[in-house]
C-alpha positions in Angstrom: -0.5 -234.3 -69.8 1.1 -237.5 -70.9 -1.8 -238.2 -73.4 -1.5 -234.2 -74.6 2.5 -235.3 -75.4 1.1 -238.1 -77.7 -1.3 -237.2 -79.6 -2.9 -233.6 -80.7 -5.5 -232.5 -78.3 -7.9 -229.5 -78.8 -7.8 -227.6 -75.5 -9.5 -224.6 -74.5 -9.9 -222.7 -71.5 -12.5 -220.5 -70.2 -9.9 -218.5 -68.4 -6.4 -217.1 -68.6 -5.5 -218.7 -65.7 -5.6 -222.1 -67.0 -2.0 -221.0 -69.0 0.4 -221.7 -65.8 -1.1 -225.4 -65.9 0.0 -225.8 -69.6 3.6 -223.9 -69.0 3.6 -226.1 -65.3 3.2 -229.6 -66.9 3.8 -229.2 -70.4 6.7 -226.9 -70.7 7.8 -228.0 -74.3 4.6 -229.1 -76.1 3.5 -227.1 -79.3 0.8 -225.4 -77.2 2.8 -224.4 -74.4 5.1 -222.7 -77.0 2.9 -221.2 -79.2 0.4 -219.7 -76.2 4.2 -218.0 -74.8 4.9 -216.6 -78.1 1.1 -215.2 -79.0 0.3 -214.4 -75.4 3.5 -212.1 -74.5 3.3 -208.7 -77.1 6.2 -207.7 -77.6 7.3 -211.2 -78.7 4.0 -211.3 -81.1 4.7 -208.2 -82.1 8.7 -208.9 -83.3 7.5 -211.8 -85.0 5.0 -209.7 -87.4 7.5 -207.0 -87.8 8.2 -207.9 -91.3 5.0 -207.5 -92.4 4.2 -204.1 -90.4 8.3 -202.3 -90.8 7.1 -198.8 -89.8 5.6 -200.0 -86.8 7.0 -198.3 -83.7 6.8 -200.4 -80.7 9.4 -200.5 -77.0 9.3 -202.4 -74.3 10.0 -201.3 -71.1 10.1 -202.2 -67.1 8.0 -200.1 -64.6 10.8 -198.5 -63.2 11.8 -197.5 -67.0 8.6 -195.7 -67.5 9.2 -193.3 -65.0 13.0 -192.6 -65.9 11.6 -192.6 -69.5 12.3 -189.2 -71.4 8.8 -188.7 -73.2 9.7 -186.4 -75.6 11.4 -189.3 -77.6 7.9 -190.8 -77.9 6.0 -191.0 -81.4 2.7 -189.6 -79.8 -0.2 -190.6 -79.8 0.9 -193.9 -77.9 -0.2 -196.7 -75.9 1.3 -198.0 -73.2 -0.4 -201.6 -71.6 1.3 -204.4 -69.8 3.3 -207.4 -72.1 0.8 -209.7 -71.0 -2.1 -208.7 -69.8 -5.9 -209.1 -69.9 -8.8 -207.5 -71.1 -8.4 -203.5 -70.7 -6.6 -203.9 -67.4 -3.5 -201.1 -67.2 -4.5 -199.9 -71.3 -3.8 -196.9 -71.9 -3.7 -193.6 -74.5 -1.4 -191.0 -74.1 -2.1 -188.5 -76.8 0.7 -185.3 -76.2 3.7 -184.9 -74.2 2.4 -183.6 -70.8 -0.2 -186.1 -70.6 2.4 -188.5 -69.8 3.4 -188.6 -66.2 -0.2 -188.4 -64.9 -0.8 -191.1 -66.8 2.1 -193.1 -65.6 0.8 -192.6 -62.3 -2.6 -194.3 -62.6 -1.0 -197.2 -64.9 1.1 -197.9 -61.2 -1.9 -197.4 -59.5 -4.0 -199.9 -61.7 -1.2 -202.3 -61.6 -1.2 -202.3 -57.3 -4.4 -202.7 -56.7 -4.6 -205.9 -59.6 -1.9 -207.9 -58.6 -3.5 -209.5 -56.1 -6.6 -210.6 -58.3 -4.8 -211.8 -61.6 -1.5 -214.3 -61.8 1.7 -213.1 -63.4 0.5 -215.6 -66.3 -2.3 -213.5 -66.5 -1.1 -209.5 -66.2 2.8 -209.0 -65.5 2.4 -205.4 -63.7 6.7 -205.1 -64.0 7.0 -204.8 -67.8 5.1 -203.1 -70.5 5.1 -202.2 -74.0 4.9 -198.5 -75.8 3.4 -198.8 -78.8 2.4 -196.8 -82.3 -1.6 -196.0 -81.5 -3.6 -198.0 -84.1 -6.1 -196.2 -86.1 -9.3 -197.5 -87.2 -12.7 -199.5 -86.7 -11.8 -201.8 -83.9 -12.9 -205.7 -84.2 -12.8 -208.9 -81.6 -13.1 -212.4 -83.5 -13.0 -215.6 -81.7 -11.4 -218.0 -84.5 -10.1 -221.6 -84.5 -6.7 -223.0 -86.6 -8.1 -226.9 -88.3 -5.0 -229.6 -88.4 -3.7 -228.0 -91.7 -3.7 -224.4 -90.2 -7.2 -223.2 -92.1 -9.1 -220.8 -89.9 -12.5 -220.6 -88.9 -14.1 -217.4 -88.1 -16.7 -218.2 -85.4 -17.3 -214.6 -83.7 -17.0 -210.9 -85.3 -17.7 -208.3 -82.7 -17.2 -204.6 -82.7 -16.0 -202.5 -80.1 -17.7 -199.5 -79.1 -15.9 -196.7 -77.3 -17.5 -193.0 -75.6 -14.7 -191.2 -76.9 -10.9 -191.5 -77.8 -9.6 -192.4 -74.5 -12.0 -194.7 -73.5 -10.3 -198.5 -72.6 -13.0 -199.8 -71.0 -14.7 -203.0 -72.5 -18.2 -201.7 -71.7 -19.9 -202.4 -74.8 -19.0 -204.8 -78.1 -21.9 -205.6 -80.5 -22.3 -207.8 -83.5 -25.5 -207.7 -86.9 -25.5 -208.4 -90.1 -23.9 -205.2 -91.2 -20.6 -206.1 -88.6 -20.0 -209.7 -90.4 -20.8 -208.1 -94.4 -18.4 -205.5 -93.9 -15.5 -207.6 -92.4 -15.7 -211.0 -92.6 -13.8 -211.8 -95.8 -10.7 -209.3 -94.7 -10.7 -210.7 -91.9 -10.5 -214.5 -93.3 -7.7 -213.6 -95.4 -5.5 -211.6 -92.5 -5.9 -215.0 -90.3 -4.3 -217.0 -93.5 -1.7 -214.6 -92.9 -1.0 -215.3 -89.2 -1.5 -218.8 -89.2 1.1 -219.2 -91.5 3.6 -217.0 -89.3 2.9 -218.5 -86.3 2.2 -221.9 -87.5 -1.2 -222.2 -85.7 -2.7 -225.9 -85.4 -5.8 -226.9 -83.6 -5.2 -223.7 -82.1 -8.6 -221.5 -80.9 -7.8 -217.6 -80.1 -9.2 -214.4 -79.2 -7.3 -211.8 -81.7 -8.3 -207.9 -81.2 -7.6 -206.2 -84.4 -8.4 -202.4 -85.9 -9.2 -202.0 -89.9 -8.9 -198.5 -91.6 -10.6 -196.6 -93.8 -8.7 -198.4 -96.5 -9.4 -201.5 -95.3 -5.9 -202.4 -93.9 -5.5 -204.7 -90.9 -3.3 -204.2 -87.7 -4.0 -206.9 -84.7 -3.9 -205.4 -81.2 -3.0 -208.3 -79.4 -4.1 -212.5 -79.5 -5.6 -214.0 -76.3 -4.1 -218.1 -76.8 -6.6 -220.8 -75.9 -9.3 -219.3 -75.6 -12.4 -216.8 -76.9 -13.9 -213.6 -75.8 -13.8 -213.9 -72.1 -16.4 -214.5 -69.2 -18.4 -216.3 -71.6 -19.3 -213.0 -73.6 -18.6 -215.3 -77.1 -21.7 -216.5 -76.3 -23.1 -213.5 -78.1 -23.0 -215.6 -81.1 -25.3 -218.2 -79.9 -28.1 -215.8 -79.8 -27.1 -213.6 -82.7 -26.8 -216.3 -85.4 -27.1 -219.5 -83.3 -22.8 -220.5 -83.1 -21.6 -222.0 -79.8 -17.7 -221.0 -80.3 -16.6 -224.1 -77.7 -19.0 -226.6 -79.3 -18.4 -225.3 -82.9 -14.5 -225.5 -81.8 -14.2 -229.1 -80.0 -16.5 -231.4 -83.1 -14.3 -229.2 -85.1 -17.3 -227.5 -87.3 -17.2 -224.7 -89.7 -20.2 -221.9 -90.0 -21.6 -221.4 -93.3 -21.7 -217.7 -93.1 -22.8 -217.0 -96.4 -26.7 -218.6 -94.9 -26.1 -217.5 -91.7 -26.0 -213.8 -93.3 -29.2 -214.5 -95.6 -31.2 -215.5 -92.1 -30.2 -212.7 -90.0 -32.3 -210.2 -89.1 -31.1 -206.0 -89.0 -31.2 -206.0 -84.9 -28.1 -205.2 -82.8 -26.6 -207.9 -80.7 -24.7 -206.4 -78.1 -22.8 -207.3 -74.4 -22.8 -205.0 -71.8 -20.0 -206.0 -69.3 -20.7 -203.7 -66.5 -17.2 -202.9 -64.5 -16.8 -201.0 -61.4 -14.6 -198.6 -61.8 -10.8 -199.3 -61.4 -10.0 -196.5 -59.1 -12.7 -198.5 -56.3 -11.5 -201.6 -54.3 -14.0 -204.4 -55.4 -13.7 -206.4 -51.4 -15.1 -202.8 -50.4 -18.4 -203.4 -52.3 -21.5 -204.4 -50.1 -24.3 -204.7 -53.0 -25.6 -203.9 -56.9 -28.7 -202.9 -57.3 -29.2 -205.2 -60.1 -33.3 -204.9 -60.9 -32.3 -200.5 -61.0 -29.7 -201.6 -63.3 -31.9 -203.7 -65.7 -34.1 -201.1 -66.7 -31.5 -199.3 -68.9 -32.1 -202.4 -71.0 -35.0 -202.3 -74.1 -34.6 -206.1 -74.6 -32.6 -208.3 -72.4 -31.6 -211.8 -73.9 -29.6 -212.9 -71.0 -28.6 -211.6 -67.4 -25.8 -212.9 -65.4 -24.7 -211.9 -62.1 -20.9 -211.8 -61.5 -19.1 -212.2 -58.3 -18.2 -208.6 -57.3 -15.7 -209.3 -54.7 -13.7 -211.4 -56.8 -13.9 -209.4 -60.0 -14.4 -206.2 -61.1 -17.4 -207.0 -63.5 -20.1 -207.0 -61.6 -22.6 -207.9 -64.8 -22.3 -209.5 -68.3 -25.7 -208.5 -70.1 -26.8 -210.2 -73.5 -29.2 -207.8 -75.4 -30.8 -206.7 -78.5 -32.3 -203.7 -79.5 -33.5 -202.1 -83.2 -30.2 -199.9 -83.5 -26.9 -198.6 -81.9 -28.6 -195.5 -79.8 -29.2 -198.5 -76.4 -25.7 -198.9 -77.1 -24.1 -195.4 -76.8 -26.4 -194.5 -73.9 -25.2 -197.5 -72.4 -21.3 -196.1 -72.7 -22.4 -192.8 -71.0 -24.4 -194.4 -67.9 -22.6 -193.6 -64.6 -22.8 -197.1 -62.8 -21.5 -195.6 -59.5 -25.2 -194.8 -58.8 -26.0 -198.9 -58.9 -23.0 -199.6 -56.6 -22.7 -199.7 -52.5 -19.6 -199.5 -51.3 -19.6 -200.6 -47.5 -21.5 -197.0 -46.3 -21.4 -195.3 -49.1 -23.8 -194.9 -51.6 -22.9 -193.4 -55.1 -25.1 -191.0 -56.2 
């Protein structure tokens, strides 16, 4: 950390929980800074509020969301921790008397996950309301050079089974993903690195574009890409290693990376057991049964399932988006034992 105070180091991690080593031994470095500010929403989110006026957002403590008087809400909202991961505790609340049920689960969610994920990583005690964002829904793994340029190294899009659907199940990337976004999206990251003063900086940003091609970011993910290796989609889609392209500091050339694509999907499947299920209670996964739902797998990996509630991330490719959206409809219960029990 001494070296890190002297000279400008890229660093990356291939997990959240590598911030409390930063914030632990470097409390007042650039990094450490910039990772609190970008990493806690409702501080990102008051620092682009000049650029997005009409944007309603609140934060609020878990104790306030229950004492909270929803008819005061802006509905259709959505209420998620201030910093959290993934889709854990994300949620839409569309009307009025969807609201304390929904509360309920968001308590739920957060108990059974605060033994599995650092404060660093999810704060279960305060969250943030906010407007619900409209629109095609985009991941992009990106890097910040010395002079603040970005470099787009990852475009994938996010499918979802229906309007309330959270889950991270399924995100894909083709040639028709990068032509449609990638130049909007270049010129929305000059935008925030020059609010946020972003040096030698790699991030995960989730943003939504509309129909008339305006950008809104969800939230930015410091120090690191799309998680449990998943930005290794790229590396088989149109041959980019985000960590290698990020640490010899290189730059795709999209416009032939485009021109040598083919018109496959290139999609990955993280396969979650199901929030509402203890993941120490699982006994097995029936991973070959699983496999089959797959046309063409590029890449399997097996997760730990008593440590995480992913129990597969799956690489594959198929000829168009119909593998994709069966995919978000299969009931993975049936591939899971839990101690006795076998879901059927």
């Amino acid at each position: 950390m001494i070296e890190l105070e002297k000279k400008n180091y890229q660093i990356l991690f291939n997990s959240e929980n590598g911030l409390n080593i930063l914030s632990k031994y470097a409390p007042n470095h650039y990094l450490t800074i910039v990772t609190d500010i970008l990493k806690n929403k409702v501080t990102f989110r008051k620092t682009l509020s000049s650029h997005f006026k009409d944007f309603f957002f609140t934060e609020v403590s878990l104790k306030e969301l229950d004492e909270l008087d929803p008819g005061s809400l802006p509905f259709p909202i959505i209420v998620k921790p201030v910093i959290g991961y993934s889709s854990v505790g994300v949620h839409r609340i569309d009307k009025v008397e969807e609201y304390k049920e929904t509360i309920e689960q968001l308590k739920f969610e957060m108990e059974v996950t605060s033994a599995e994920y650092p404060i660093e990583v999810i704060n279960n005690q305060s969250f943030i309301i906010e407007k619900l964002i409209e629109g095609d829904e985009y991941a992009v793994d990106v890097y910040f050079t010395e002079e603040g340029e970005p470099v787009i190294l990852n475009i994938f899009k996010r499918m979802f089974r229906h309007e309330k659907d959270m889950s991270d199940r399924i995100y894909y990337t083709s040639k028709q993903v990068i032509n449609e976004s990638l130049n909007n999206i270049q010129q929305f990251l000059k935008t925030i690195s020059s609010l946020f003063a972003l040096k030698l900086v790699p991030i995960h940003i989730e943003i939504r574009i509309d129909n008339l091609g305006q950008i809104v970011p969800i939230e930015v993910n410091p120090l690191r890409f799309a998680g449990i290796g998943t930005n290794e989609l790229g590396v088989y889609a149109y041959g980019v290693n985000a960590c290698e392209y990020f640490f010899k500091q290189q730059k795709p050339d999209w416009e032939n990376i485009i021109n040598q694509m083919d018109d496959s999907i290139y999609s990955f499947c993280c396969a979650e057991i199901d929030a509402s299920i203890d993941c120490k209670k699982v006994v097995s996964i029936n991973h070959e049964a699983f496999k089959l739902n797959f046309e063409e797998i590029l890449e399997y990996r097996r997760m730990k399932v008593n440590e995480s509630s992913t129990f597969a991330v799956i690489f594959h490719k198929s000829p168009d988006l119909k593998e994709n959206t069966r995919l978000l409809n299969l009931d993975l219960n049936q591939y899971i034992t839990l101690n006795e029990l076998v879901f059927v």
